[in-house]
N, CA, C and O atoms as CSV, one atom per row, in Angstrom:
chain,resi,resn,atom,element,x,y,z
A,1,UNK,N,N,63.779,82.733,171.454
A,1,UNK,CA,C,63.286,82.675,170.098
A,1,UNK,C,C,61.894,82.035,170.051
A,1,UNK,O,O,61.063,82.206,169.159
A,2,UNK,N,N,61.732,81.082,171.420
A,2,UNK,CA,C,60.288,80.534,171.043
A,2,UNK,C,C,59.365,81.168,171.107
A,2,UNK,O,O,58.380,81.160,170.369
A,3,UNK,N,N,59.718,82.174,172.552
A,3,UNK,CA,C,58.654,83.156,172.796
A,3,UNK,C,C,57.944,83.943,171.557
A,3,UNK,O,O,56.738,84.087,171.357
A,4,UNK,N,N,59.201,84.474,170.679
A,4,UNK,CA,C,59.243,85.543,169.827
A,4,UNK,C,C,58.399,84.735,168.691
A,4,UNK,O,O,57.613,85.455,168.075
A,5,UNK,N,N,58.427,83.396,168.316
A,5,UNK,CA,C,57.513,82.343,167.505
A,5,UNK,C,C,56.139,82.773,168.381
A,5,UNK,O,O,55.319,83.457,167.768
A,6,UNK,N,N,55.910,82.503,169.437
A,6,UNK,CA,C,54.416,82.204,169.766
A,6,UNK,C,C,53.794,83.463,169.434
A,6,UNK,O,O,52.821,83.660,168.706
A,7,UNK,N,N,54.630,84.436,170.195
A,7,UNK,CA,C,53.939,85.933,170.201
A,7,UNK,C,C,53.328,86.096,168.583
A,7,UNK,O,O,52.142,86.354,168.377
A,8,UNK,N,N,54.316,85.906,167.497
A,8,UNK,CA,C,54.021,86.230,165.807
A,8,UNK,C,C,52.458,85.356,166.061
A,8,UNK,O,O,51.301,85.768,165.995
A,9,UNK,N,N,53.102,83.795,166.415
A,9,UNK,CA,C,51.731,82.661,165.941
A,9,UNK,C,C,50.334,83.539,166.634
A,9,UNK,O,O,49.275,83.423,166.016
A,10,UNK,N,N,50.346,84.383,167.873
A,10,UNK,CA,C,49.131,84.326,168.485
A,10,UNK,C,C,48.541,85.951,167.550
A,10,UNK,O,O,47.348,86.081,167.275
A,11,UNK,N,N,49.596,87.054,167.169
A,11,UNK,CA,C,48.767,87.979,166.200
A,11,UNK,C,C,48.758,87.997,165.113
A,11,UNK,O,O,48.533,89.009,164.448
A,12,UNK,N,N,49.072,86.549,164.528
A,12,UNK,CA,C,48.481,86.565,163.149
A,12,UNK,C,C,46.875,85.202,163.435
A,12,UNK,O,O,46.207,84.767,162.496
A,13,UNK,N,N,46.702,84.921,164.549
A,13,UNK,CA,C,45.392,84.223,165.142
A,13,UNK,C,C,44.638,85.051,165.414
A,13,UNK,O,O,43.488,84.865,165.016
A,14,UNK,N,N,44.875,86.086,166.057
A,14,UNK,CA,C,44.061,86.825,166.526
A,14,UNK,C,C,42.520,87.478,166.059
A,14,UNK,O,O,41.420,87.436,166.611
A,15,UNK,N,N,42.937,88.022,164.932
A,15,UNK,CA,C,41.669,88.254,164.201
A,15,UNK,C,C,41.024,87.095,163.672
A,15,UNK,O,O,39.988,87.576,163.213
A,16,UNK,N,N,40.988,85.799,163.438
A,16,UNK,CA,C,40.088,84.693,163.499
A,16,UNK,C,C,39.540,85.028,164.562
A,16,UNK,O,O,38.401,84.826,164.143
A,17,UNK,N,N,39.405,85.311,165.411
A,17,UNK,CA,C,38.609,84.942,166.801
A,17,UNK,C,C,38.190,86.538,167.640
A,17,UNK,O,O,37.694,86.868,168.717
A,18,UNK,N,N,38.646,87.118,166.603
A,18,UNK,CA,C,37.507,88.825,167.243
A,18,UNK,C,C,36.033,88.671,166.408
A,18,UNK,O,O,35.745,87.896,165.496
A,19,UNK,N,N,35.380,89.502,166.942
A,19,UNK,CA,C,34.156,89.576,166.292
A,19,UNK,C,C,34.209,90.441,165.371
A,19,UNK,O,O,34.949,91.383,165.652
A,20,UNK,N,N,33.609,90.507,164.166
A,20,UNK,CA,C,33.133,91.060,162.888
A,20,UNK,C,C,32.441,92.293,163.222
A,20,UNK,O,O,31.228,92.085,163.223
A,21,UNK,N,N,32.736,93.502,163.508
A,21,UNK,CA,C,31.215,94.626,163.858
A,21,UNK,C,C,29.981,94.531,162.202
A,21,UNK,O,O,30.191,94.309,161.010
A,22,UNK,N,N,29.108,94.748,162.782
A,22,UNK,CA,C,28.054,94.702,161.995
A,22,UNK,C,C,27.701,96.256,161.397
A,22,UNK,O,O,27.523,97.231,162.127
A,23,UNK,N,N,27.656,96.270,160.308
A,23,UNK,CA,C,27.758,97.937,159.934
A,23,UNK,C,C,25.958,98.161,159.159
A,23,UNK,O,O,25.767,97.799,157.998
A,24,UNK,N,N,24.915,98.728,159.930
A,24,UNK,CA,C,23.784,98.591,159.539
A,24,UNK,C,C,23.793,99.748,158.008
A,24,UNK,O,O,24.403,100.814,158.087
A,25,UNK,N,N,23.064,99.360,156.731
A,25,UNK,CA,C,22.938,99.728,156.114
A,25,UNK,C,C,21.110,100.331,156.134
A,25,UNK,O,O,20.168,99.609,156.461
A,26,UNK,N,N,21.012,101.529,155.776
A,26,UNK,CA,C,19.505,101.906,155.769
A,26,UNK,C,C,18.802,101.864,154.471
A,26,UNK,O,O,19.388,102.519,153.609
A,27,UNK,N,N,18.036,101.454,154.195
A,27,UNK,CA,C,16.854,101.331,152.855
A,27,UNK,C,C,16.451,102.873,153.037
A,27,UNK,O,O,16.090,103.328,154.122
A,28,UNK,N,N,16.547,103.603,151.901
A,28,UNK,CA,C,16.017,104.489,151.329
A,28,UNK,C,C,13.982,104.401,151.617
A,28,UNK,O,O,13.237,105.005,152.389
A,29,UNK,N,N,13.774,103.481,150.691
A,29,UNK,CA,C,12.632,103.426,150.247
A,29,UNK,C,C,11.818,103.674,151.874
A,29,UNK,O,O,10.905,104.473,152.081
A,30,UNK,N,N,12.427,102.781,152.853
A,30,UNK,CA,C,11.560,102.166,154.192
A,30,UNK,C,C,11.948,103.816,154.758
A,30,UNK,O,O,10.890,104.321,155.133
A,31,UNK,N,N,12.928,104.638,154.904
A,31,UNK,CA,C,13.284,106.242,155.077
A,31,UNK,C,C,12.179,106.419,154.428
A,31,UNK,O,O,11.251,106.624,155.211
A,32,UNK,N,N,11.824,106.432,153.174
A,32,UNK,CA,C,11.265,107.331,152.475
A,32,UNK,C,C,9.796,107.325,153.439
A,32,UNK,O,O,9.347,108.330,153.989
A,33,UNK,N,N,9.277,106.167,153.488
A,33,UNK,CA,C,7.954,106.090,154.120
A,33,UNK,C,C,8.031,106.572,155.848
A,33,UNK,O,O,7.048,107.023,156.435
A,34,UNK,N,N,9.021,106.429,156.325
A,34,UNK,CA,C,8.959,106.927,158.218
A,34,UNK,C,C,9.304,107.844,157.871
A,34,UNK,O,O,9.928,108.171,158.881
A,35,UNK,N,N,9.527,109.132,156.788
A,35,UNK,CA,C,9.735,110.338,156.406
A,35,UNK,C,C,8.803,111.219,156.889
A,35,UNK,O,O,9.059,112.237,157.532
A,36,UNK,N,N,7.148,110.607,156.407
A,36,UNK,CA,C,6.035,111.709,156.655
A,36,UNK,C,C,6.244,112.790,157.847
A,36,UNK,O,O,6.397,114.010,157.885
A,37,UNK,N,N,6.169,111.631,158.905
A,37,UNK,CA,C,6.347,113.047,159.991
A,37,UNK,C,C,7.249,114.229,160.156
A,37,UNK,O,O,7.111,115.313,160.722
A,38,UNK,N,N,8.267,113.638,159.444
A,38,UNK,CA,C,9.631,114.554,159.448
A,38,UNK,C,C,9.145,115.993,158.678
A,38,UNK,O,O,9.277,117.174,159.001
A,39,UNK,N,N,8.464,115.266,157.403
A,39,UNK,CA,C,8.428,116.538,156.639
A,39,UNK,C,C,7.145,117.451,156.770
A,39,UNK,O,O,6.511,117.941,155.835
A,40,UNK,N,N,6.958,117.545,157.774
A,40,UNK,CA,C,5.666,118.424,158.955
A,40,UNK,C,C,6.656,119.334,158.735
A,40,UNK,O,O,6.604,119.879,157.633
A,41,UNK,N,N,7.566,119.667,159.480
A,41,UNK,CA,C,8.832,120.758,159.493
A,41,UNK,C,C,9.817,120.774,158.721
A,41,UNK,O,O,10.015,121.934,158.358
A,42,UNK,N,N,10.669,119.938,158.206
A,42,UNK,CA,C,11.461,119.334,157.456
A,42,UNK,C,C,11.496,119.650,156.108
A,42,UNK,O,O,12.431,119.847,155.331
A,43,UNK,N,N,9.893,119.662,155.944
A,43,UNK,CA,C,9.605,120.098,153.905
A,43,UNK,C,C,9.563,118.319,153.629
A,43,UNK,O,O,10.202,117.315,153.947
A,44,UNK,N,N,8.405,118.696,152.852
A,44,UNK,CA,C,8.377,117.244,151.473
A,44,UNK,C,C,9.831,117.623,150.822
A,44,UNK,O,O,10.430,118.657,150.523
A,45,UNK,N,N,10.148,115.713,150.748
A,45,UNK,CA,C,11.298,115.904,150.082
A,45,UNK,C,C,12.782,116.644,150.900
A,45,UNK,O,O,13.873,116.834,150.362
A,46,UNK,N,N,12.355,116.996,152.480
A,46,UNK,CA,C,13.891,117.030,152.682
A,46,UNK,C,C,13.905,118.528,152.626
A,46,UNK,O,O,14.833,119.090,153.208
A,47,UNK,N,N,12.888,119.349,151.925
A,47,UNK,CA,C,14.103,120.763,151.744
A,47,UNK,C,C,12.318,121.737,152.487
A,47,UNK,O,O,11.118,121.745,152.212
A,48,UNK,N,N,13.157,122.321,153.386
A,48,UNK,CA,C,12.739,123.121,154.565
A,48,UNK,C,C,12.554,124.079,153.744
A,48,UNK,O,O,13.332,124.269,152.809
A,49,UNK,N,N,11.046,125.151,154.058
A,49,UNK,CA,C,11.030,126.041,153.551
A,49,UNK,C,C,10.725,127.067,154.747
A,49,UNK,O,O,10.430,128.188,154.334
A,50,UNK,N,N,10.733,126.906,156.277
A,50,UNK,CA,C,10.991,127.433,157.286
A,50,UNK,C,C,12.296,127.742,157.770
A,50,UNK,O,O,12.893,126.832,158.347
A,51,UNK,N,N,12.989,129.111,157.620
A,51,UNK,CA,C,14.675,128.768,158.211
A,51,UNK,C,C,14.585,128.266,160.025
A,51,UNK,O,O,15.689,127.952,160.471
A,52,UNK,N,N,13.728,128.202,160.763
A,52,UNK,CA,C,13.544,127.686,161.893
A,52,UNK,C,C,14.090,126.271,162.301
A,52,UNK,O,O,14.441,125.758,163.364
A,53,UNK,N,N,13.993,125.790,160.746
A,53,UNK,CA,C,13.907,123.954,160.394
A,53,UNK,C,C,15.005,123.613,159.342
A,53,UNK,O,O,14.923,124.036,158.190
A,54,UNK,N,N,16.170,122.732,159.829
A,54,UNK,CA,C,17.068,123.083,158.531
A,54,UNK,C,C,16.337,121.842,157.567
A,54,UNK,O,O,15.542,121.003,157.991
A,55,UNK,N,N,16.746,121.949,156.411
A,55,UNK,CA,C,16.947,120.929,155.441
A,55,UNK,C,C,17.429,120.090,155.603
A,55,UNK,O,O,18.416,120.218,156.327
A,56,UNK,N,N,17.116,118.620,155.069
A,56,UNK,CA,C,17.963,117.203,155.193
A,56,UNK,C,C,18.551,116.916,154.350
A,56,UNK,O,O,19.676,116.430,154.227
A,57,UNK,N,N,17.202,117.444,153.168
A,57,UNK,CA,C,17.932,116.971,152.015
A,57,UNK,C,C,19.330,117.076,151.409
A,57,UNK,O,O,19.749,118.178,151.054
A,58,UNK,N,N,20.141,115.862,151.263
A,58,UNK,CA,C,21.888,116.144,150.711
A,58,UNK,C,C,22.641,116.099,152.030
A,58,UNK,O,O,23.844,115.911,151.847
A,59,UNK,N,N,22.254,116.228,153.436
A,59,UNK,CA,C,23.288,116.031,153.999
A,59,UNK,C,C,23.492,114.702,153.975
A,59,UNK,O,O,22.809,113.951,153.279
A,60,UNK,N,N,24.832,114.152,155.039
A,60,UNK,CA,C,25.804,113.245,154.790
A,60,UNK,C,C,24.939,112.226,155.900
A,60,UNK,O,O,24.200,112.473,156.853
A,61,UNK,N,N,25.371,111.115,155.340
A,61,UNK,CA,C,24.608,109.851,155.989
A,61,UNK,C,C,24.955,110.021,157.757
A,61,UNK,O,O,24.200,110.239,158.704
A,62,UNK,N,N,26.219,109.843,157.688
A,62,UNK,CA,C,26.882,109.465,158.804
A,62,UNK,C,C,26.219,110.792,159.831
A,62,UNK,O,O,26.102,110.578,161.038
A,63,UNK,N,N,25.962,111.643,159.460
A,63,UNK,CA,C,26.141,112.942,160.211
A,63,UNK,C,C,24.477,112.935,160.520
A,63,UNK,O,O,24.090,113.439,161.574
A,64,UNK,N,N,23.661,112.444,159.724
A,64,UNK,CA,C,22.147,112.671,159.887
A,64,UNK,C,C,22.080,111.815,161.196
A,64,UNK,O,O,21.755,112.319,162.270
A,65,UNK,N,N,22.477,110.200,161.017
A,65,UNK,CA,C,22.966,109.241,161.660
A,65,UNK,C,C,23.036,109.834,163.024
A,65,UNK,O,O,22.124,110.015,163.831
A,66,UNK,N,N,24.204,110.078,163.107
A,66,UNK,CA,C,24.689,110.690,164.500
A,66,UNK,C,C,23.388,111.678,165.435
A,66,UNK,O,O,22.899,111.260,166.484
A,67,UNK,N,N,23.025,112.933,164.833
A,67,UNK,CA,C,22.777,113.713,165.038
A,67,UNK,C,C,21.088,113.091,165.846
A,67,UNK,O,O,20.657,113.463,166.937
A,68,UNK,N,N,20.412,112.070,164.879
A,68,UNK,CA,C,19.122,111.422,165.599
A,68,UNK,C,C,19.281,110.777,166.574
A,68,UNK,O,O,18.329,110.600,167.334
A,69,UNK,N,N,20.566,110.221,166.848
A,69,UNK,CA,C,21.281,109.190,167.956
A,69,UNK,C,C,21.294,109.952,168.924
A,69,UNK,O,O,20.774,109.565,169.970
A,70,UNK,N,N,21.903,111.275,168.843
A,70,UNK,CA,C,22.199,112.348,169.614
A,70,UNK,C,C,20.530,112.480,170.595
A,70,UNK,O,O,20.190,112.421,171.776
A,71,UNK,N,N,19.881,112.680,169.289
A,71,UNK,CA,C,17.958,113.734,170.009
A,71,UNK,C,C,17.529,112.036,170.718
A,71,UNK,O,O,16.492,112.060,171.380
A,72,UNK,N,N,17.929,111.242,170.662
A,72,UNK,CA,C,16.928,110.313,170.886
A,72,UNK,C,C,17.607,109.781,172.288
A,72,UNK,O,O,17.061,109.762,173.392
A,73,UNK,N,N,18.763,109.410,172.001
A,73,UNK,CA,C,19.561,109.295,173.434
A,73,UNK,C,C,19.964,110.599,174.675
A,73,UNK,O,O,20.500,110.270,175.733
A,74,UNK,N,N,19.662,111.910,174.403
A,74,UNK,CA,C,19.746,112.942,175.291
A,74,UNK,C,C,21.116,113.401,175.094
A,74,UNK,O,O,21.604,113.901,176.107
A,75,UNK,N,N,21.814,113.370,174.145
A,75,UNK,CA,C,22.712,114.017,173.964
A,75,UNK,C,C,22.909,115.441,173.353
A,75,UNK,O,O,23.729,116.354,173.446
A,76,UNK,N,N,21.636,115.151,172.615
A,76,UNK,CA,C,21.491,116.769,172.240
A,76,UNK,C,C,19.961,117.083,172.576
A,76,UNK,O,O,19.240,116.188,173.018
A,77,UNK,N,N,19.628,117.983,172.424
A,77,UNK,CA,C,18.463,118.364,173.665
A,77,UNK,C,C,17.900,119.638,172.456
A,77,UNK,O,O,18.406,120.597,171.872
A,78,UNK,N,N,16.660,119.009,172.520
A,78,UNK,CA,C,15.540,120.162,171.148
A,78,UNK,C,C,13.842,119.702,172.015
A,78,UNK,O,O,13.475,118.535,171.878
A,79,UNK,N,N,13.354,120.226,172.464
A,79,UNK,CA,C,11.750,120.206,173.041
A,79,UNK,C,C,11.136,119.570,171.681
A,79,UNK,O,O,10.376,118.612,171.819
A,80,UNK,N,N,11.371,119.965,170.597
A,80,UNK,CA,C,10.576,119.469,169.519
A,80,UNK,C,C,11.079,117.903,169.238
A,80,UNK,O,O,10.425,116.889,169.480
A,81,UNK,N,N,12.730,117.997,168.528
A,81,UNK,CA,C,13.376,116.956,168.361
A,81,UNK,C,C,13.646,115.784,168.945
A,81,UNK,O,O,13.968,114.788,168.297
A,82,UNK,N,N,13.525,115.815,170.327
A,82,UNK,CA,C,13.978,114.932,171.909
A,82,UNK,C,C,12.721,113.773,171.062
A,82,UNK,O,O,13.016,112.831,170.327
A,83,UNK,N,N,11.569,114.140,171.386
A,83,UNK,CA,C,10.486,113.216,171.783
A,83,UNK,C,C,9.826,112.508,170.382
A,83,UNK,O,O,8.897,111.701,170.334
A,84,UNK,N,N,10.642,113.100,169.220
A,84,UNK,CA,C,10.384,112.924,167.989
A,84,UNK,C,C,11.390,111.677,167.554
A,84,UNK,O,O,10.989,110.713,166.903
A,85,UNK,N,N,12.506,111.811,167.928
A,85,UNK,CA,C,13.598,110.936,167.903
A,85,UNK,C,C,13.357,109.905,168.909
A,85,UNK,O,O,13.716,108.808,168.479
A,86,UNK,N,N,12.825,109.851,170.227
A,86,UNK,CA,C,13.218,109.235,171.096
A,86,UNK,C,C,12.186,107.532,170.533
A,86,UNK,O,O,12.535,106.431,170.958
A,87,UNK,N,N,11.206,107.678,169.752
A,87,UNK,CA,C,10.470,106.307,169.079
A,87,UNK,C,C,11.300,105.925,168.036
A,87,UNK,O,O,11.314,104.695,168.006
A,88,UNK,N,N,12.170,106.515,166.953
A,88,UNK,CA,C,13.064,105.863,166.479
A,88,UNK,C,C,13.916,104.333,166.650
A,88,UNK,O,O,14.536,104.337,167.713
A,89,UNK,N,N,14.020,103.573,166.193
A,89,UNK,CA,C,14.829,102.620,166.509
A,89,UNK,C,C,16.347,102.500,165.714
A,89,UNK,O,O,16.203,101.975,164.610
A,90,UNK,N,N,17.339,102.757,165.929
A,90,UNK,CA,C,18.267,102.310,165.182
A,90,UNK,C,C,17.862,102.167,163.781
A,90,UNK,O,O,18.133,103.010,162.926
A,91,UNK,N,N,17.033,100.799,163.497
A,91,UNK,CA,C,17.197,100.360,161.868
A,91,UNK,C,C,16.103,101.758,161.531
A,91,UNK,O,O,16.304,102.142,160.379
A,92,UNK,N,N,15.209,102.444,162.121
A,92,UNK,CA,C,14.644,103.716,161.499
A,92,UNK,C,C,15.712,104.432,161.124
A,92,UNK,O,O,16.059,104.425,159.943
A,93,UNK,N,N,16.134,104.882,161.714
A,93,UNK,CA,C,17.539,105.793,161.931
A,93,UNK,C,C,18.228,105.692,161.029
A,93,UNK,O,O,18.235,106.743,160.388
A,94,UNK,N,N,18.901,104.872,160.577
A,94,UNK,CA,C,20.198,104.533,159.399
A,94,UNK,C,C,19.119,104.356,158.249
A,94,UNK,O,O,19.733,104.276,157.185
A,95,UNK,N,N,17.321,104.233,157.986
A,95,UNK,CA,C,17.076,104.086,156.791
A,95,UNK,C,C,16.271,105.740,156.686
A,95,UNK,O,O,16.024,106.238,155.587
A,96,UNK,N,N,16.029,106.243,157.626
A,96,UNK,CA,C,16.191,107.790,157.294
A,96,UNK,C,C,17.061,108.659,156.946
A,96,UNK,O,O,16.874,109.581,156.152
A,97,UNK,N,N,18.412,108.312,157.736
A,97,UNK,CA,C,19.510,108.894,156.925
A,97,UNK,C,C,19.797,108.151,155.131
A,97,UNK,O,O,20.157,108.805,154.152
A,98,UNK,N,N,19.630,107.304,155.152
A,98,UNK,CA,C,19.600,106.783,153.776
A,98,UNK,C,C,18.862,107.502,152.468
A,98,UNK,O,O,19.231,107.758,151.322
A,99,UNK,N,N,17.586,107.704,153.246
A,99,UNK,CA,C,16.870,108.659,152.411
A,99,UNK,C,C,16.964,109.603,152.052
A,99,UNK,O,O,16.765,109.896,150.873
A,100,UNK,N,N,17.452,110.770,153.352
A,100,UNK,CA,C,17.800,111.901,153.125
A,100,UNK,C,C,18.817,112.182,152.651
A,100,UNK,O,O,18.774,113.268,152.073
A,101,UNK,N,N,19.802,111.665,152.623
A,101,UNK,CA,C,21.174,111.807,152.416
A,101,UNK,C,C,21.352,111.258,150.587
A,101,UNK,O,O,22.381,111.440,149.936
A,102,UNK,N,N,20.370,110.733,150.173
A,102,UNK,CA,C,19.906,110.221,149.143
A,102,UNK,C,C,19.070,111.516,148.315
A,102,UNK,O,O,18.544,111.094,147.285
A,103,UNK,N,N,18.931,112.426,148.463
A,103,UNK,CA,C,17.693,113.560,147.911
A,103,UNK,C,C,19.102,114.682,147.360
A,103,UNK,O,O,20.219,114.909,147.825
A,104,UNK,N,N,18.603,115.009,146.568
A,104,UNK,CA,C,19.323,116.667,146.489
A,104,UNK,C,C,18.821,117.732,146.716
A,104,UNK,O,O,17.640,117.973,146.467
A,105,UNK,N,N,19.924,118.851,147.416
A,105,UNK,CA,C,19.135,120.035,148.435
A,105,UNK,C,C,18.850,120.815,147.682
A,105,UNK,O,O,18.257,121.833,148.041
């Protein structure tokens, strides 16, 4: 029975003493301004008027997110996109998706 005491005492302790993940939130506004280059191809405002180049505008945070993580770390592979992404930093990243994901298409 003591065992069966400690085991309860140590997972209701447990989460005191994990770490917190940190969930980065992106500023729109600071997106809005590391935008320029994007919208070379991209379109002012997010909406592509080349079908070569999709639109940003309206897609989903998480997915814009991912997808720059992808071009910048070599997971997904674009001659244009690779070397465009690869100066990005993280906090760019989550405040570009902020932006875009912020526009309507």
């Amino acid at each position: 029975m003591a065992c069966n005491r400690e085991l309860v005492i140590t997972f209701l302790l447990l989460p005191a003493f994990l770490p917190i993940p940190v969930i980065a939130e992106g500023d729109a506004s600071a997106g809005k301004a590391k935008s320029i280059t994007c919208a070379g191809c991209h379109g002012p405002e997010g909406v592509s008027t080349n079908p070569m180049w999709p639109s940003l505008a309206g897609q989903k945070e998480q997915y814009l997110v991912k997808q720059l993580r992808d071009f910048r770390d070599g997971r997904r592979h674009n001659p244009v996109m690779a070397p465009m992404a690869k100066v990005l930093s993280d906090q760019d990243i989550e405040n570009l998706a902020a932006y875009y994901s912020s526009l309507d298409p």
